[in-house]
Rosetta silent file (secondary structure, phi, psi, omega in degrees, C-alpha in Angstrom):
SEQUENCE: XXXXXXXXXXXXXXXXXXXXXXXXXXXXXXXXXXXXXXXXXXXXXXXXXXXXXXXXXXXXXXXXXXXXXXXXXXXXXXXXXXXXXXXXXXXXXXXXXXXXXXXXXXXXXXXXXXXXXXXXXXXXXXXXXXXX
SCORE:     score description
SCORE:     0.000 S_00000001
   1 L     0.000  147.611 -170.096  -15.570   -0.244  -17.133 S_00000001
   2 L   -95.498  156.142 -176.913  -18.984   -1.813  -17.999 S_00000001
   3 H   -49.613  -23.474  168.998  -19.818   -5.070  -16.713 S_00000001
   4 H   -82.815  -21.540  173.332  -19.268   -6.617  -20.329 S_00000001
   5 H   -69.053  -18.158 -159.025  -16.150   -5.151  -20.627 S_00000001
   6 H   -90.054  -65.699  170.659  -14.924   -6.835  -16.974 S_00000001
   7 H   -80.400    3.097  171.659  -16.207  -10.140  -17.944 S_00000001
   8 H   -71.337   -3.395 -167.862  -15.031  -10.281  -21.243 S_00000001
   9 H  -115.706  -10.973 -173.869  -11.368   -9.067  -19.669 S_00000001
  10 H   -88.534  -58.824  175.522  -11.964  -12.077  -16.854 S_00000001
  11 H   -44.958  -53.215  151.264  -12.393  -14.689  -19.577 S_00000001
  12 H   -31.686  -39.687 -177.411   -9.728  -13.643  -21.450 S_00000001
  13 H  -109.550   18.258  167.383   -7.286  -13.907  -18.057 S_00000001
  14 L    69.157   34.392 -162.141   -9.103  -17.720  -17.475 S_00000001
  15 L  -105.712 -175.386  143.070  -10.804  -15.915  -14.442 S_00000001
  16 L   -40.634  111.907  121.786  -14.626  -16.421  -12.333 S_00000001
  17 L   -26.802  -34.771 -178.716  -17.208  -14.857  -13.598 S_00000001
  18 L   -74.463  144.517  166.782  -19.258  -15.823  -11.103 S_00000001
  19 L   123.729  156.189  157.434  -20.182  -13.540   -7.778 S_00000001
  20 L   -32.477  128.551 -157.090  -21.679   -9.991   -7.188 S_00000001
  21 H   -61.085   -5.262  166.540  -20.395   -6.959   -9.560 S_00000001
  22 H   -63.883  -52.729 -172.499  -18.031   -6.075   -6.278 S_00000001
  23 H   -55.131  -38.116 -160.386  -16.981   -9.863   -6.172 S_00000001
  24 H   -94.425  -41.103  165.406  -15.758   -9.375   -9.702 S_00000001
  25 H    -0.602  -59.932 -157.878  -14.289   -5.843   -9.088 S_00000001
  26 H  -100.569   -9.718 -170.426  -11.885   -7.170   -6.477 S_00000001
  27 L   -91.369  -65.709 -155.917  -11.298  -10.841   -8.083 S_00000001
  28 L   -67.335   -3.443  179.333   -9.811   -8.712  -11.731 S_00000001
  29 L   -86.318  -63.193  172.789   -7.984   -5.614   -9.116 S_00000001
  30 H   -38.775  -55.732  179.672   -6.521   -8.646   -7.509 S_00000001
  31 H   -75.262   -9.989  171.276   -5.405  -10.550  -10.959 S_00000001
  32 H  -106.117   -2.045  175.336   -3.896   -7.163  -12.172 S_00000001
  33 H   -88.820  -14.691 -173.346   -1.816   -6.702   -9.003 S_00000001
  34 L   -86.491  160.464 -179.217   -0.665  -10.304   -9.428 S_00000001
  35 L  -166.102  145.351  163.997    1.928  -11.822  -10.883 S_00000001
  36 E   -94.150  105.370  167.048    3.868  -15.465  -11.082 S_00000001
  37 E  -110.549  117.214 -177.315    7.834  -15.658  -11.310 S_00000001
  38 L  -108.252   47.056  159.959    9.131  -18.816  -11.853 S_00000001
  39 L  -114.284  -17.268  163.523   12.395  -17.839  -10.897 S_00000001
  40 L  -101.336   -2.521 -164.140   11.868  -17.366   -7.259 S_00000001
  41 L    77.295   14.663 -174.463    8.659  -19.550   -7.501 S_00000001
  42 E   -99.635  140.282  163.784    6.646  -17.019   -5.888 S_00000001
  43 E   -93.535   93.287  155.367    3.226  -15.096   -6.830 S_00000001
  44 L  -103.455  158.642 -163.302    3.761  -12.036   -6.121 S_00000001
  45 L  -140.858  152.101  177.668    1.350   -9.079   -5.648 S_00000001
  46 L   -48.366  113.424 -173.073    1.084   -5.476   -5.402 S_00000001
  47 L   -71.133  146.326 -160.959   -0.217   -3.728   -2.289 S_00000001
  48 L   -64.960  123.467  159.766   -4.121   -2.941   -2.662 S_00000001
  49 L   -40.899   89.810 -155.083   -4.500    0.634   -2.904 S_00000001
  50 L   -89.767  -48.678 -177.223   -6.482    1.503    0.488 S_00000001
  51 L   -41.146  126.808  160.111   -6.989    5.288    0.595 S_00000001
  52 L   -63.157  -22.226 -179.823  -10.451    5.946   -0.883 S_00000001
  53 L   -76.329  -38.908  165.324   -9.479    8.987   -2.196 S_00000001
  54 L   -49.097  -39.046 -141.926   -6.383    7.763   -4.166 S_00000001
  55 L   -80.650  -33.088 -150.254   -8.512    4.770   -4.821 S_00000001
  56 L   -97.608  -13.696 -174.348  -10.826    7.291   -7.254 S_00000001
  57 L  -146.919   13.712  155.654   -7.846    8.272   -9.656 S_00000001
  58 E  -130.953  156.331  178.580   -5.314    5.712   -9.405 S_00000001
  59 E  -144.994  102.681 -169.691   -4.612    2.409  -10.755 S_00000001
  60 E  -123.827 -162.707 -172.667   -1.522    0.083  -11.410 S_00000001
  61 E   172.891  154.841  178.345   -0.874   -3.348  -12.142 S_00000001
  62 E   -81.170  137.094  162.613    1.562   -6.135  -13.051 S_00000001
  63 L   -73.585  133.161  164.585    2.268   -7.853  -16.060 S_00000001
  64 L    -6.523  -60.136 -172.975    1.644  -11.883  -15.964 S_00000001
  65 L   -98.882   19.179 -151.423    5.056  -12.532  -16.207 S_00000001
  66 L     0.091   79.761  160.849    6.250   -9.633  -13.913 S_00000001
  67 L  -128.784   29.455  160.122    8.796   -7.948  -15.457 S_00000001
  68 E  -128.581  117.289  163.486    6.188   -4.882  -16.228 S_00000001
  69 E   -88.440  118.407  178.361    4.568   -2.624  -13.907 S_00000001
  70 E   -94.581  143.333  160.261    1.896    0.051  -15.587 S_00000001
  71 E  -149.643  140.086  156.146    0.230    2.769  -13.464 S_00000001
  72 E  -122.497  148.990 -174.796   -2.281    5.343  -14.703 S_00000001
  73 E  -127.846  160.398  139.241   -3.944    8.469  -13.042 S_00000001
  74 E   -77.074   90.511 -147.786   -6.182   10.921  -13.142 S_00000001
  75 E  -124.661  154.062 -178.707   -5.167   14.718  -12.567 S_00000001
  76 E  -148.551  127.684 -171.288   -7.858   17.327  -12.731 S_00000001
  77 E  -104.551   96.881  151.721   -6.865   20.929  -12.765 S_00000001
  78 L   -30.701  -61.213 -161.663  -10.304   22.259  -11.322 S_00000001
  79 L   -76.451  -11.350  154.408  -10.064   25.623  -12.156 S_00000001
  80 L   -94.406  -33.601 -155.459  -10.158   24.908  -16.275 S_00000001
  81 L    46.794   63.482  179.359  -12.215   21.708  -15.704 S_00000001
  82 E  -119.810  136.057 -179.564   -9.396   19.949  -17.584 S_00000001
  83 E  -136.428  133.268 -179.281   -9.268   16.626  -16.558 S_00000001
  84 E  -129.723  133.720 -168.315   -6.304   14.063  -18.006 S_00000001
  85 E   -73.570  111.094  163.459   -5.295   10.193  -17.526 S_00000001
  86 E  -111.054  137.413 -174.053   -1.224   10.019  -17.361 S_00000001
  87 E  -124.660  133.386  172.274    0.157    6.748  -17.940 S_00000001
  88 E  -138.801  169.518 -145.990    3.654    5.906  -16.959 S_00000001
  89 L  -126.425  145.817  134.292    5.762    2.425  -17.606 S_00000001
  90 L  -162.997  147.376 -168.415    8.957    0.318  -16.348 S_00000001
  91 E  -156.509  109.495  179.006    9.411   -2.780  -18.075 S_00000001
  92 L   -82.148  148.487  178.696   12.559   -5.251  -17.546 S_00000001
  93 L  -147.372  108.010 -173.446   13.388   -7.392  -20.632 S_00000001
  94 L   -62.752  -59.054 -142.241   16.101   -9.843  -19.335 S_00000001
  95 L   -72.075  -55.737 -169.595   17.147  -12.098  -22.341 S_00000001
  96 L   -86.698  -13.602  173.216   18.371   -8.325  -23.760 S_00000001
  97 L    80.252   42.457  178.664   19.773   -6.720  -20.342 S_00000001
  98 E  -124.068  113.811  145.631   17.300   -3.881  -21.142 S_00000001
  99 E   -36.938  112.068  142.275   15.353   -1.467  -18.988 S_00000001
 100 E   -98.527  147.946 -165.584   12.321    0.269  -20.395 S_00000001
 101 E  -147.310  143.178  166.665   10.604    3.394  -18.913 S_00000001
 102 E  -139.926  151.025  154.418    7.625    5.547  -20.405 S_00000001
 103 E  -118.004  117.999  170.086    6.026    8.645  -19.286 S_00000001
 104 L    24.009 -103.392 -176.866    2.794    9.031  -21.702 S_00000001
 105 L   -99.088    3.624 -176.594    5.141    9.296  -25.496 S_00000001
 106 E   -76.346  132.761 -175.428    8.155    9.523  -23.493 S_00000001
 107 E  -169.954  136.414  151.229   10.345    6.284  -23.324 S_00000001
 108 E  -124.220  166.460  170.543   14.019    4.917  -22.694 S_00000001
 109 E  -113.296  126.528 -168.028   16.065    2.337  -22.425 S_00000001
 110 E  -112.283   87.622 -176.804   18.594    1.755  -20.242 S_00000001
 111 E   -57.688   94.630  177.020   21.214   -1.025  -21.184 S_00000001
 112 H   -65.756    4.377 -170.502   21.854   -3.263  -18.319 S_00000001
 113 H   -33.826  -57.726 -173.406   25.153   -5.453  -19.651 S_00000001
 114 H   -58.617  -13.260 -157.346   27.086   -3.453  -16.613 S_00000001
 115 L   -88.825   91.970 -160.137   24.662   -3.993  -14.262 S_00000001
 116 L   -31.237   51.254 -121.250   25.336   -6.112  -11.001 S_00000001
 117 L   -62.758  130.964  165.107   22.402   -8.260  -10.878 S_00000001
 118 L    97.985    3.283  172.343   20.833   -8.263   -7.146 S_00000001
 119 L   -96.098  123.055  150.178   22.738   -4.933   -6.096 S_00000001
 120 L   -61.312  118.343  160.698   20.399   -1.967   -5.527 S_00000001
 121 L  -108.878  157.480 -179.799   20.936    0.805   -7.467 S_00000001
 122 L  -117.151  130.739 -172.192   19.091    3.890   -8.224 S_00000001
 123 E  -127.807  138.487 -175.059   18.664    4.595  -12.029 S_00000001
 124 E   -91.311  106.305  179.284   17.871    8.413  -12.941 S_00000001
 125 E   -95.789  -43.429  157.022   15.566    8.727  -15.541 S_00000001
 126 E  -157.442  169.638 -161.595   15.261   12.345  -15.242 S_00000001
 127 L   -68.646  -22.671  167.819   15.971   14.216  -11.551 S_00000001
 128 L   -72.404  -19.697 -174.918   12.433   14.281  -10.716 S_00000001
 129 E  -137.016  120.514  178.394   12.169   10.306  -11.712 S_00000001
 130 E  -143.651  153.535 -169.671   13.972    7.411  -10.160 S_00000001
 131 E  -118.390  100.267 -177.547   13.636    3.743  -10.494 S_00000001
 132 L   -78.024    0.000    0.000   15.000    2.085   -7.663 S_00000001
C-alpha cells in the first residue's frame, strides 16, 4: 500500500498520522486487528501475526464492531508463476440470528434461531471448513 493510501485509510479510521512509515505500519495492523464490543465492554484484538514468513502473504482483521473477521492470502504456485490473493469471510449479524461465511464468490448463511447462545459448537461449512 503506498504511503497515501495508509494515511488516507488512517484518517478515515480517526487515526495518527504522525511517526516513521513503520510507526504507521504497526499503528493501522494494530487498528485492523482491533475491535470494541460494548457488550462485554472489552477491546478486543487479534494476535499479531509473528512468523516473518507468514507475515509476507497473510493478513486478517476485525471489523469495528466485531462481529466480522476478513483474512486474505497469497498462494503462489511457483512452477506456472501463478500467483493469487484468496479472500475468505465469517460475519455474525445478531439482530437476524444469522451466520455469514465466504470463500472468494462462495457464501452462506447459516440461521442461528436454534442456536444456544454461549455453547460451543462446531458449524460445518464444508468438511474441509469449520467455524468453531
Amino acid at each position: 500500500m503506498t504511503l497515501a493510501l495508509l494515511k488516507g485509510k488512517m484518517i478515515d479510521a480517526d487515526l495518527s498520522t504522525d511517526g516513521t512509515r513503520l510507526d504507521l505500519n504497526s499503528r493501522y495492523e494494530l487498528y485492523d486487528r482491533s475491535c470494541y464490543s460494548p457488550l462485554i465492554n472489552k477491546t478486543l484484538t487479534l494476535p499479531n501475526i509473528t512468523d516473518p514468513n507468514l507475515k509476507t502473504f497473510l493478513y486478517y482483521q476485525l471489523s469495528p464492531n466485531c462481529m466480522r473477521f476478513d483474512a486474505c492470502t497469497d498462494v503462489t504456485i511457483k512452477a506456472i508463476g501463478y500467483t493469487k490473493a484468496l479472500k475468505a469471510y465469517v460475519e455474525l449479524d445478531p439482530c437476524h440470528f444469522i451466520l455469514y461465511a465466504g470463500f472468494e464468490k462462495w457464501e452462506r448463511q447459516f440461521i442461528l434461531i436454534s442456536y444456544e447462545w454461549g455453547k460451543e459448537e462446531v458449524l460445518e461449512i464444508t468438511p474441509e471448513i469449520k467455524v468453531l
